[in-house]
C-alpha positions as CSV (number, residue, x, y, z in Angstrom):
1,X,-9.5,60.1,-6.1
2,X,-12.5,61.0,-3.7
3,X,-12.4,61.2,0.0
4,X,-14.9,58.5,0.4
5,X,-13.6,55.9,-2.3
6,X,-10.2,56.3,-0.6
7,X,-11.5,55.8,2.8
8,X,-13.5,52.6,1.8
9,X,-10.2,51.6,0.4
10,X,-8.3,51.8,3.7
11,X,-10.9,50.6,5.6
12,X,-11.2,47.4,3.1
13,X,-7.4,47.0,3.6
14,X,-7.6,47.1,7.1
15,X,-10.2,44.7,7.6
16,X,-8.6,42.1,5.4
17,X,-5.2,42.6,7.1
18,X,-6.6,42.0,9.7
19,X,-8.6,39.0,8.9
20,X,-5.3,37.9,7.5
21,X,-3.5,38.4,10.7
22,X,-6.1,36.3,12.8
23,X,-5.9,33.6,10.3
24,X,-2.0,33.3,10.7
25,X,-2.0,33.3,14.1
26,X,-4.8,30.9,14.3
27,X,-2.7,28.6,12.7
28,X,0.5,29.5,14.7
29,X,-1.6,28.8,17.7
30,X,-3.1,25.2,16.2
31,X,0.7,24.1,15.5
32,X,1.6,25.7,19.2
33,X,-0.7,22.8,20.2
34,X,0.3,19.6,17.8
35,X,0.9,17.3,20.8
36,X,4.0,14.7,20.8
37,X,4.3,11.6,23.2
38,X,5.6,8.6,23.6
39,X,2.5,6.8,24.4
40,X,-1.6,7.0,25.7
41,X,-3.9,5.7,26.5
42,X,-7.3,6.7,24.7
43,X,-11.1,6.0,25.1
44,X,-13.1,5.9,21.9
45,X,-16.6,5.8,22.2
46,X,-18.5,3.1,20.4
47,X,-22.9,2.9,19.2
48,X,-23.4,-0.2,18.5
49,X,-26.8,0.3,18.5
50,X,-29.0,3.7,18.9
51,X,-32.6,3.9,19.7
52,X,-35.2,5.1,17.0
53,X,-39.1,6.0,17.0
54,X,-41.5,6.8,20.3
55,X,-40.6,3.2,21.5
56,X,-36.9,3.7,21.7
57,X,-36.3,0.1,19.0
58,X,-32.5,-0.6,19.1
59,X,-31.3,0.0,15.5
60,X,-28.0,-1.9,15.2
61,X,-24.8,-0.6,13.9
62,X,-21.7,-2.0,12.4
63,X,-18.5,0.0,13.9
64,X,-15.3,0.2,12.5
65,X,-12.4,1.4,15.0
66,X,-9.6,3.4,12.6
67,X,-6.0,3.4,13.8
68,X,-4.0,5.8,12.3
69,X,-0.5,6.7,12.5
70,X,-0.5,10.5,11.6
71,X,3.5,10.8,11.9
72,X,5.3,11.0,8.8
73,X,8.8,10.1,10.3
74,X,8.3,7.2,13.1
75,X,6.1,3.9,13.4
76,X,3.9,3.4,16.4
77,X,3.1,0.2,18.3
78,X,-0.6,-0.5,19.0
79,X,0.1,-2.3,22.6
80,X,-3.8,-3.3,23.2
81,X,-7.7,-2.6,22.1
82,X,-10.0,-3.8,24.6
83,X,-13.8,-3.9,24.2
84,X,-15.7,-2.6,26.9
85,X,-19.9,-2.6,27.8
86,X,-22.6,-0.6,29.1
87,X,-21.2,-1.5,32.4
88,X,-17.7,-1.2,32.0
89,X,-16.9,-4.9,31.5
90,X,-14.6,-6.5,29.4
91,X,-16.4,-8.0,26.4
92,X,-12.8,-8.8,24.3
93,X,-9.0,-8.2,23.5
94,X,-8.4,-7.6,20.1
95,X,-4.4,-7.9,19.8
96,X,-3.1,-11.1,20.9
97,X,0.3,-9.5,20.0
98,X,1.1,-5.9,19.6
99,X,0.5,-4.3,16.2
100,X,2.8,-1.9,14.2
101,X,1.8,1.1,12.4
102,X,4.6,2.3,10.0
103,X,4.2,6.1,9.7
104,X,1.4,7.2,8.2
105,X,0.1,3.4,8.5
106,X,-3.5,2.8,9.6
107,X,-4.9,0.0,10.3
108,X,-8.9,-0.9,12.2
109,X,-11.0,-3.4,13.6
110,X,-14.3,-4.4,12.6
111,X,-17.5,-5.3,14.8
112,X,-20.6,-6.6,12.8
113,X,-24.1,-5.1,13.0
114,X,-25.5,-7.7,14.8
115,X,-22.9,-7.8,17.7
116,X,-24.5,-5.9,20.1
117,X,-22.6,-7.3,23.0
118,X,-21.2,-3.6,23.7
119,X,-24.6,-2.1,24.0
120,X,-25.1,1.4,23.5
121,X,-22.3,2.6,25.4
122,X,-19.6,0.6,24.6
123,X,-16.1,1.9,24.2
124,X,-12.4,0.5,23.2
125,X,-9.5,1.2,25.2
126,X,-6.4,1.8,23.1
127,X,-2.9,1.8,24.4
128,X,-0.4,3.1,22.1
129,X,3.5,3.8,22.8
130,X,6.5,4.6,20.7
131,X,10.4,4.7,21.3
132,X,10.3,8.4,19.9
133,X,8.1,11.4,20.7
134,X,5.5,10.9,17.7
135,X,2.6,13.2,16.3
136,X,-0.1,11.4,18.6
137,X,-2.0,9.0,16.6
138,X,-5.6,9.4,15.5
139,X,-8.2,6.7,16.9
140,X,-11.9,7.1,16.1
141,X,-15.0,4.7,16.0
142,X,-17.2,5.1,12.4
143,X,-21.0,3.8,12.9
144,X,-23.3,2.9,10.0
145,X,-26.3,0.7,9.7
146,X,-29.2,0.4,7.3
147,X,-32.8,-1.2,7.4
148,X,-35.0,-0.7,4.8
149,X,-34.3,2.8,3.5
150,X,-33.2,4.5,6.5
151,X,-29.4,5.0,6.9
152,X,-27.0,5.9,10.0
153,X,-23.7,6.8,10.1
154,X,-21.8,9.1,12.3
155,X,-18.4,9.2,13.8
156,X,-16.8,9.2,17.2
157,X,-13.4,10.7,18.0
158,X,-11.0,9.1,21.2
159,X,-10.3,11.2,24.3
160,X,-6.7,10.4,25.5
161,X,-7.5,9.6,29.4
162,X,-3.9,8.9,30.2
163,X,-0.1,9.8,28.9
């Protein structure tokens, strides 16, 4: 075999070994980090409306908050979802009891296009808890409107903001 093939070789098998070895321990790292509790609270960021053209014209948006139980072994309890403004103020309580998610469950809450009580920077409060140390749960906002052929739609993860 020439020199040079076989040095490519190694140097080929070096590289991917070690593009191999920073992938595992990426993932090693990522499941270092998989957070448990037994309860947050979370903000989750809501649009429900965005500004378009030179003018800065509100286009309204629908926005559907997703609860989702990502722990395969033990239910959460959604304690409360509050609606918040612009300015911080409570616009409304969503739970007039708390709500169960069986693991793996999900369950969300609509707001229609035209409710623009929230304004454009509106958020939900959720406040989870669980009697076991769960797989914290996923809470995100999804945004999408339409008006004549333009479409919007984006999504906006939660920030827990308290254990």
């Amino acid at each position: 075999m020439d020199k040079i093939v076989f040095k490519r070789m190694w140097i080929c098998l070096f590289v991917i070994g070690l593009i191999s070895g920073i992938a595992f321990s990426a993932n090693c790292h990522a499941l270092d980090k998989m957070r448990l509790s037994k309860g947050q609270m979370v903000y989750v960021p809501v649009y429900s409306n965005v500004f378009i053209g030179d003018r800065a014209v509100p286009f309204n948006l629908a926005v559907m908050l997703s609860l989702r139980n990502t722990d395969p072994r033990y239910p959460i309890t959604i304690v409360s979802v509050h609606y918040y403004n612009n300015e911080g103020k409570l616009i409304r309580k969503y739970l007039e009891k708390s709500l169960v998610l069986n693991p793996l469950g999900s369950n969300h809450i609509f707001l229609k296009e035209r409710d623009s009580t929230g304004g454009f920077g509106a958020n939900f409060i959720v406040h989870w808890k669980s009697e076991k140390e769960v797989n914290a749960p996923i809470f995100e906002s999804i945004m999408i409107g339409t008006r004549s052929e333009q479409g919007i739609s984006f999504v906006s993860p939660g920030r827990v903001i308290q254990e």
